[in-house]
C-alpha positions as CSV (number, residue, x, y, z in Angstrom):
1,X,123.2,-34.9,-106.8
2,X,120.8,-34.4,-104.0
3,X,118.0,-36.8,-105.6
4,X,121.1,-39.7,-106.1
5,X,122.1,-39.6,-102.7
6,X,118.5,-39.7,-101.3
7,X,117.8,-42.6,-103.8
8,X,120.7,-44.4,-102.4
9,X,119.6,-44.0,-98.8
10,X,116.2,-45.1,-99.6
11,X,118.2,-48.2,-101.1
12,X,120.0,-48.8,-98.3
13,X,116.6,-48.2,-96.0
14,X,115.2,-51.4,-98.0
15,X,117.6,-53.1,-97.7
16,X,118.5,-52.6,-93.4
17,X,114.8,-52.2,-92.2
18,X,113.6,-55.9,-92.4
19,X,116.7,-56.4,-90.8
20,X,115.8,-54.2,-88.2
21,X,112.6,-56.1,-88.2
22,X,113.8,-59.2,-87.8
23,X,116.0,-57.8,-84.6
24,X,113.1,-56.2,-83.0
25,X,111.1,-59.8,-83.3
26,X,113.9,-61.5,-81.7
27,X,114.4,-58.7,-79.1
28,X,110.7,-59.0,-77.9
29,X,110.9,-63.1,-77.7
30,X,113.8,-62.6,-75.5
31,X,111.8,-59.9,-73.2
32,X,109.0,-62.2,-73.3
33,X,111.4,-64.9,-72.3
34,X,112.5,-63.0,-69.8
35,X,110.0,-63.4,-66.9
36,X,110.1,-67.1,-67.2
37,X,114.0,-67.7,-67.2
38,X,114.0,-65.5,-63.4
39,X,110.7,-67.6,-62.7
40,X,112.4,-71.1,-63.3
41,X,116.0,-70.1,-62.1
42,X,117.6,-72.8,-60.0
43,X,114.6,-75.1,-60.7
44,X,114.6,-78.7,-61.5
45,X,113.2,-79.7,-64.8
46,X,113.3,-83.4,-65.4
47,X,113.1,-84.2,-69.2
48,X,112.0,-87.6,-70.9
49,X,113.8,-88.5,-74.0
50,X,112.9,-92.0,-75.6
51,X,110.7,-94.1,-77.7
52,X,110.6,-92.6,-81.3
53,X,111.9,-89.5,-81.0
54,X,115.3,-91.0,-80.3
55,X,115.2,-92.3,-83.8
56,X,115.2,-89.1,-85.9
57,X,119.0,-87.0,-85.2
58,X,117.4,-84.0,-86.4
59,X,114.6,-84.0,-83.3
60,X,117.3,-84.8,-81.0
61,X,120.3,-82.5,-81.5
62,X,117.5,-80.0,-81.9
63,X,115.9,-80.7,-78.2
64,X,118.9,-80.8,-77.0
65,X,120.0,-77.5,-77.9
66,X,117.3,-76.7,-76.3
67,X,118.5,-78.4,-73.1
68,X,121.5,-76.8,-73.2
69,X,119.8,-73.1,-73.5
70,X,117.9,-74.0,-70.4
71,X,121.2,-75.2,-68.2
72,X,122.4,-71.8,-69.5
73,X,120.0,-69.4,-68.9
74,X,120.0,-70.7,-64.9
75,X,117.6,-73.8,-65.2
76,X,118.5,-77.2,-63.8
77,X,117.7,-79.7,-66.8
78,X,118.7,-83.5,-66.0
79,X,118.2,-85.6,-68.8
80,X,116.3,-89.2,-68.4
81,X,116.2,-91.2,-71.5
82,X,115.1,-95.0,-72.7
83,X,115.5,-96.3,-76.0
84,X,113.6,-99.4,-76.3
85,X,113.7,-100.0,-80.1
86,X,117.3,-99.9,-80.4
87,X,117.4,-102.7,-77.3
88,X,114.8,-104.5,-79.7
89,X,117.4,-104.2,-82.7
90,X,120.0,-105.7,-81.0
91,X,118.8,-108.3,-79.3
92,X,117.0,-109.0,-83.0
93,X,120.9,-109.0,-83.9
94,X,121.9,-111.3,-81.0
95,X,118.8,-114.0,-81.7
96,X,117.1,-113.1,-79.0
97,X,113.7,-112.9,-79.4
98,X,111.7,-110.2,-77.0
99,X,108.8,-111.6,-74.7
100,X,106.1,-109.0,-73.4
101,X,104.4,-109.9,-70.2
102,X,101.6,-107.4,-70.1
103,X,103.0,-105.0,-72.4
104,X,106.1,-105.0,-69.9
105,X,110.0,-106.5,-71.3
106,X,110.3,-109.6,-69.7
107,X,114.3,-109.1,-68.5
108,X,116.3,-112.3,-68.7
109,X,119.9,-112.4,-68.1
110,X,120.6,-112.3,-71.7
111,X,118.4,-109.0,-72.4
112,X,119.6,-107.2,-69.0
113,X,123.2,-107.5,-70.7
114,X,122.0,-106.3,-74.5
115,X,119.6,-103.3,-72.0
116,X,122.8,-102.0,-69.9
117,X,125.2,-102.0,-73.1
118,X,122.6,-100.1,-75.5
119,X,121.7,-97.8,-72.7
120,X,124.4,-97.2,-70.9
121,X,127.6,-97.3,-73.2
122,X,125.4,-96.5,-76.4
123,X,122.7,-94.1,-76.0
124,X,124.1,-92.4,-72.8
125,X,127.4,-92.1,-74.4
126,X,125.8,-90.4,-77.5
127,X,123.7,-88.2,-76.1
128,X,126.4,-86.7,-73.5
129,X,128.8,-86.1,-76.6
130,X,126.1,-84.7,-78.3
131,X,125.5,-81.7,-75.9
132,X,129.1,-81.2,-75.5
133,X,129.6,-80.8,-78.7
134,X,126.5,-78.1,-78.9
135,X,128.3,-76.2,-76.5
136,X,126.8,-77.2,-73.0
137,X,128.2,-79.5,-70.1
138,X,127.0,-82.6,-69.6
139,X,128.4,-86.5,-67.5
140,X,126.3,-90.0,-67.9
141,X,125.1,-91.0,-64.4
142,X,124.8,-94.6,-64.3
143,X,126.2,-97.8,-62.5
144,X,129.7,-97.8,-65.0
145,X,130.4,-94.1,-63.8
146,X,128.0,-92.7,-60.5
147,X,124.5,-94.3,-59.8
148,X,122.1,-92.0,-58.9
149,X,119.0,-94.4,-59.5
150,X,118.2,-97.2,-56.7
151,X,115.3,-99.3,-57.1
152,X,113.9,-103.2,-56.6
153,X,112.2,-105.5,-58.3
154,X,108.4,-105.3,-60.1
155,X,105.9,-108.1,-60.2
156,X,102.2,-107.6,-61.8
157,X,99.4,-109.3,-60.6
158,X,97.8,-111.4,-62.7
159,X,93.8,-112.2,-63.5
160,X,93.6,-114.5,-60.9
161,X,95.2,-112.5,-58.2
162,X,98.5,-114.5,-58.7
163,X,101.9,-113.3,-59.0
164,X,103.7,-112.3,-62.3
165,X,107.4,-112.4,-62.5
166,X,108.8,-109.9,-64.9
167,X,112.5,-111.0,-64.7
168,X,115.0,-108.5,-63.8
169,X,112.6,-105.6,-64.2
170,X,112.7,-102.8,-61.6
171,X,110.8,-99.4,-60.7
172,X,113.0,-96.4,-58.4
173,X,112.7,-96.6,-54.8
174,X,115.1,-93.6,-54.7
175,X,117.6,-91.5,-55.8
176,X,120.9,-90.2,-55.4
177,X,119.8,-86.5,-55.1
178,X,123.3,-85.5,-53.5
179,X,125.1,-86.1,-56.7
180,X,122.4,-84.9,-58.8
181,X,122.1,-81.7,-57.2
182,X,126.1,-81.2,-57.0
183,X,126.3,-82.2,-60.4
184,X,123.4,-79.6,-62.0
185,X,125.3,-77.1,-59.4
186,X,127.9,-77.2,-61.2
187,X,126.2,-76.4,-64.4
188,X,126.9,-79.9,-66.0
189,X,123.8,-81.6,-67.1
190,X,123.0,-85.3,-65.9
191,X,122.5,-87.8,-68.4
192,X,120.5,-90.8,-66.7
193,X,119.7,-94.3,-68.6
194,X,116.9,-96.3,-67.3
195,X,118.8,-99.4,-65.4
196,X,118.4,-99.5,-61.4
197,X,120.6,-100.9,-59.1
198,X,118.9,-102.8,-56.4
199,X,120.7,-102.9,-52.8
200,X,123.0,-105.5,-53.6
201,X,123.8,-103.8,-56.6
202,X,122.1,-105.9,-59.3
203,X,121.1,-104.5,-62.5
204,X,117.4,-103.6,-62.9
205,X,116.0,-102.5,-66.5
206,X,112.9,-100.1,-65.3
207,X,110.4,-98.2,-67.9
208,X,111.7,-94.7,-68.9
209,X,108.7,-93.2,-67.9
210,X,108.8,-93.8,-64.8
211,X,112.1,-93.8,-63.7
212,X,111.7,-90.1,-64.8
213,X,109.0,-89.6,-62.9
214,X,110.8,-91.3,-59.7
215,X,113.6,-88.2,-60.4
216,X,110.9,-85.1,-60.5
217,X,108.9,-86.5,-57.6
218,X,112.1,-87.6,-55.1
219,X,113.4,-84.0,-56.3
220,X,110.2,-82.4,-56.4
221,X,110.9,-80.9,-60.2
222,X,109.4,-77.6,-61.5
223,X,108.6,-79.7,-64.2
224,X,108.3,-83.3,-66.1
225,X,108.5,-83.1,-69.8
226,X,108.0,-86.2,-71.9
227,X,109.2,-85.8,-75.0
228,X,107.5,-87.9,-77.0
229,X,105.8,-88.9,-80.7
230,X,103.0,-87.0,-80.7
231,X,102.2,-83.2,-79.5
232,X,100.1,-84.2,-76.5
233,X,96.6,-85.9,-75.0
234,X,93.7,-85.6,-78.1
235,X,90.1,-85.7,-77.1
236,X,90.4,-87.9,-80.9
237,X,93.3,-89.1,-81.8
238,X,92.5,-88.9,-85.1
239,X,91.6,-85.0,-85.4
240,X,94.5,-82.8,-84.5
241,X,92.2,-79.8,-83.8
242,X,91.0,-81.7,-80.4
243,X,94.4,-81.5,-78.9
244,X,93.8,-81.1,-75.1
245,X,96.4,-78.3,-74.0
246,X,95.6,-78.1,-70.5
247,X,94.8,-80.7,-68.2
248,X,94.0,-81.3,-64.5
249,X,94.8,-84.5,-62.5
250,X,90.8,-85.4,-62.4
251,X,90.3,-84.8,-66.3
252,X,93.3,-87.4,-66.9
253,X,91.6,-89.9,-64.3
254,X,88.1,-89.6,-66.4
255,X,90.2,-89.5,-69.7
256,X,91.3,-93.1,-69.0
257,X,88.1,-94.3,-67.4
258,X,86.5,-93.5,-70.6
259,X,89.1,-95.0,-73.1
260,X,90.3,-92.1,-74.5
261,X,94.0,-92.1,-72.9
262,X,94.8,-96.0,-73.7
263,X,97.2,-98.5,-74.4
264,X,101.4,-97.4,-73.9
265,X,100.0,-93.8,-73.0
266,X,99.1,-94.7,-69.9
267,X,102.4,-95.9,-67.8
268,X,103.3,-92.2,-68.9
269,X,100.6,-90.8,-67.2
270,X,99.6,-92.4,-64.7
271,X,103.7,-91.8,-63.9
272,X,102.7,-88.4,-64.4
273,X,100.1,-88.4,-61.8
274,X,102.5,-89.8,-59.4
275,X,104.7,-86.9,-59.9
276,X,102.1,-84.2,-59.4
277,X,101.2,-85.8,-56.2
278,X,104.5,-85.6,-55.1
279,X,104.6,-81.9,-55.2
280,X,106.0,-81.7,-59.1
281,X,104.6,-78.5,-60.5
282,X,103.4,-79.2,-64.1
283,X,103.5,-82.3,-66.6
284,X,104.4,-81.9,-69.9
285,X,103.9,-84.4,-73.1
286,X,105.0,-82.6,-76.3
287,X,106.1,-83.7,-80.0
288,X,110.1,-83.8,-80.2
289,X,109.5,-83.3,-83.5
290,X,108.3,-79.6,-83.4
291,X,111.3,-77.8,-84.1
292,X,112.3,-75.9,-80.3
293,X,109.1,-77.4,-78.7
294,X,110.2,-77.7,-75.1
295,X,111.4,-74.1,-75.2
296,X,107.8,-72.8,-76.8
297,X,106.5,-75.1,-73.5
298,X,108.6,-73.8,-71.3
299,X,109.5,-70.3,-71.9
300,X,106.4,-68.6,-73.9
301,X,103.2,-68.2,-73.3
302,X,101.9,-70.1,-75.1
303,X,102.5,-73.3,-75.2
304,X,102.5,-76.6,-78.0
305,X,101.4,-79.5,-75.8
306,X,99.4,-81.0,-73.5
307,X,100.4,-79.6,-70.1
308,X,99.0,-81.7,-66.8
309,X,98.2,-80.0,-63.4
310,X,96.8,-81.0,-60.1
């Protein structure tokens, strides 16, 4: 009798100690957590959400889970997103064919229109349901409900030193901060599209990257994340073992000098560099892909991008 019971609670030891395990694992991620969350309570974290990674469901309802743990654990999150190939698919579906001006979305009348409806009543709309329906709080700042994002219009210089119109393209002069910092007060995460209104409240389509840099500078963030495509800055883009995890302001400066940061990877950041200037503790670039990767970044010690200092 005695060798059947002590058979039985070896059976049940089997059976509850990887539990146990398991618990303790979790229980020392949370501790580990821990100094971090009272480190980056009440802080600003401005996070970038566009490009491809607003193409896979799976990435996004997964990093924004993640926003939501952040908003609830005491951080500030405000949300900053683009969503450029869905403007290309419908203005493919309107006839409208895009025109590029130095890698830049030449902004006609026609293209603001299909820009403010895809970004504003689409993609804003979405992604506010979306961490509401995870559990979290969450309102679309934009010029249909509360503008927060004031800017005026962009020209590029051309070869010759003359002047090239962009259309109705924009970059952020300033910000609303009163309503963003009432509104992440309250616990409620902003949702921000990338359209500007200029002082006479035009429409103004500006880049993303930089209109989420405008935010973490005018509110001097914590931090910028730019969730992107790929996990960060590589020394070669083609080996993943060269991934660059830590980077200061000078490094980037050389990096581009020397071709190694090119092409649409540096708007992002040279809007990064912007941002650190302006008193914005750390830049982030990560892969939305990697399941929880801005919580890893944020909240662990070690982290699963490229992070950019001064």
């Amino acid at each position: 009798m005695v060798q059947g019971t002590r058979s039985r609670a070896a059976e049940i030891l089997e059976k509850v100690l990887p539990a146990v395990d398991d618990a303790i694992r979790k229980a020392e991620v949370l501790v580990e957590a821990l100094g971090w969350i009272q480190q980056f309570r009440d802080r600003y974290v401005v996070v970038k959400l566009g490009g491809s990674s607003l193409e896979e469901p799976d990435n996004v309802r997964r990093c924004l889970g993640d926003v939501v743990f952040m908003a609830a654990v005491g951080m500030r999150p405000i949300l900053v997103h683009g969503g450029g190939k869905s403007i290309s698919r419908a203005m493919e579906h309107a006839g409208i064919v895009p025109r590029f001006v130095q890698g830049r979305r030449y902004t006609d009348d026609g293209t603001l229109e299909i820009v403010s409806r895809v970004l504003a009543d689409d993609i804003c709309e979405e992604i506010v349901e979306e961490i509401r329906s995870l559990g979290g709080r969450a309102v679309g700042l934009n010029f249909r409900s509360q503008n927060v994002l004031i800017g005026e219009r962009t020209t590029l210089s051309g070869p010759n030193g003359e002047t090239i119109d962009l259309g109705k393209v924009g970059h952020v002069t300033q910000i609303n901060r009163d309503v963003l910092a009432a509104t992440c007060r309250s616990g409620t995460i902003p949702v921000i599209p990338s359209i500007a209104l200029d002082k006479k409240g035009a429409k103004l389509n500006v880049n993303a990257d930089t209109a989420a840099a405008a935010v973490a500078r005018f509110l001097r963030a914590e931090k910028l994340v730019f969730l992107s495509d790929v996990p960060g800055i590589f020394r070669d883009r083609n080996d993943p073992a060269t991934l660059m995890p830590h980077l200061k302001s000078e490094d980037v400066r050389s990096l581009i000098a020397e071709g190694v940061i090119d092409s649409g990877m540096i708007p992002k950041v040279e809007a990064a560099l912007d941002a650190l200037n302006a008193g914005v503790r750390k830049v982030h670039i990560i892969d939305a892909g990697t399941p929880h990767s801005l919580l890893l970044e944020v909240y662990s010690d070690t982290g699963v991008g490229t992070e950019i200092v001064r």
